[in-house]
C-alpha positions in Angstrom: 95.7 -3.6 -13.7 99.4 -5.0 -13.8 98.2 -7.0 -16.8 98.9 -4.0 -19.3 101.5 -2.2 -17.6 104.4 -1.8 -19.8 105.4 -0.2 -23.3 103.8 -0.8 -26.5 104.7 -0.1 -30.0 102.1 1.1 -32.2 101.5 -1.6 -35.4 98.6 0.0 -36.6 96.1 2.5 -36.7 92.8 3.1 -38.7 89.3 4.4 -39.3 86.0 2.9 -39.6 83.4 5.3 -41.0 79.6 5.0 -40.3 79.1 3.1 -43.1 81.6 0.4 -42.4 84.6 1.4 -44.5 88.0 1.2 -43.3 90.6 3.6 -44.0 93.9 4.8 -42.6 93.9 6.7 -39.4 94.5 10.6 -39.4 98.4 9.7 -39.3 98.4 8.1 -42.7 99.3 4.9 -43.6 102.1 3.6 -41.8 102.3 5.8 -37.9 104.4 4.9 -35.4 103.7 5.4 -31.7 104.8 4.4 -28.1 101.9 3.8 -25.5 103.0 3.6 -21.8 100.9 2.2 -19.2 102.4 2.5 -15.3 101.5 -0.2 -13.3 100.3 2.3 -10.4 98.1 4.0 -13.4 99.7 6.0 -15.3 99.6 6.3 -19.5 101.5 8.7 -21.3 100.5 7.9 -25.6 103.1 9.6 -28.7 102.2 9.2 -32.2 103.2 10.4 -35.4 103.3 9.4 -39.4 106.6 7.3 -40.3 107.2 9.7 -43.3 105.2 13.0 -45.0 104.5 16.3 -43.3 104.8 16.7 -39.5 102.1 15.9 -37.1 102.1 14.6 -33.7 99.5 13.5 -31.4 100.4 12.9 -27.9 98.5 12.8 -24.4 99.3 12.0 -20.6 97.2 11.3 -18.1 96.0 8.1 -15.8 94.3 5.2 -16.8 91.6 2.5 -15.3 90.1 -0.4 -16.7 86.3 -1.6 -16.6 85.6 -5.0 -17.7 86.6 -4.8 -21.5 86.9 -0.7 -21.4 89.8 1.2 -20.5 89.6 4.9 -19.8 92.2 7.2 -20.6 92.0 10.8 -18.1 93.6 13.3 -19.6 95.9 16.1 -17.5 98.1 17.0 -20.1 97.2 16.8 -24.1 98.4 18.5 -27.2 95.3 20.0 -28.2 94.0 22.0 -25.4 90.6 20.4 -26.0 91.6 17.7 -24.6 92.5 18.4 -21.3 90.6 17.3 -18.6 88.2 15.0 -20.8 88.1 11.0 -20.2 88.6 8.7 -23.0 86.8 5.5 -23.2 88.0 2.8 -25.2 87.2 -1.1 -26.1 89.8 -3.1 -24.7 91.3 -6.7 -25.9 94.0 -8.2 -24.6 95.7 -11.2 -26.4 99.1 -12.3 -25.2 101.1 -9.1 -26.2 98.7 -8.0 -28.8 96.2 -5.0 -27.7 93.6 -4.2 -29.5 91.9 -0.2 -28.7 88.4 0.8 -30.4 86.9 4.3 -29.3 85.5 7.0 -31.1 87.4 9.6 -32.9 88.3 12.9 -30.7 87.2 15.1 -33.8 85.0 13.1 -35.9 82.1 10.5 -35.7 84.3 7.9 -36.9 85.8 4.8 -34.8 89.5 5.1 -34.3 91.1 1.4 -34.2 94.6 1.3 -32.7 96.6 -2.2 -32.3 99.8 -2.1 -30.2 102.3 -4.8 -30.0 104.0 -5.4 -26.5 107.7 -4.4 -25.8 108.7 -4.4 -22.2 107.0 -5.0 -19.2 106.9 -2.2 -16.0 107.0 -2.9 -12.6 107.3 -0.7 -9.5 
């Protein structure tokens, strides 16, 4: 698990439809976000657009990994909805470059998120 503890900065995010097309992510084109991942399992995600109206996604919870799926358990979640679902997401890991594909938490679409490594935690 130790091997994505740490913080990660969010380089970018996007949608794939049904039909294959990509398109920016609910945050518009250019979102910036911190991802945290404890080493002892906790993951705490904020995200919002670099510029245009306000809008922020942001969840907390604890995380696991199985084989090339993580799982995000949410406690605590801006939008109610949220809380207390797990979030499954298609993991790859190379060097300090993570790659997360899951499904959208309010559409059919696939959500894409690549994060860039920027410290490492430790306990």
């Amino acid at each position: 698990m130790t091997e994505l503890a740490g913080v990660w900065s969010l380089v970018s995010f996007h949608t794939v439809d049904e039909h294959g097309a990509v398109g920016p992510g609910p945050l518009g084109e250019a979102p910036v976000g911190l991802l945290f991942y404890s080493a002892d399992g906790h993951v705490a995600v904020h995200m919002m657009p670099a510029a245009g109206p306000p809008q922020y996604l942001s969840y907390a919870g604890t995380w696991r990994r199985e084989g090339d799926r993580i799982v995000h358990s949410l406690t605590l979640a801006a939008e109610p909805e949220w809380v207390g679902t797990d979030q499954s997401r298609q993991l790859r890991l190379d060097g300090d470059r993570l790659t997360l594909t899951g499904t959208s938490l309010s559409t059919p679409d696939r959500r894409v998120l690549v994060w860039q490594r920027i410290g490492r935690a430790t306990l």
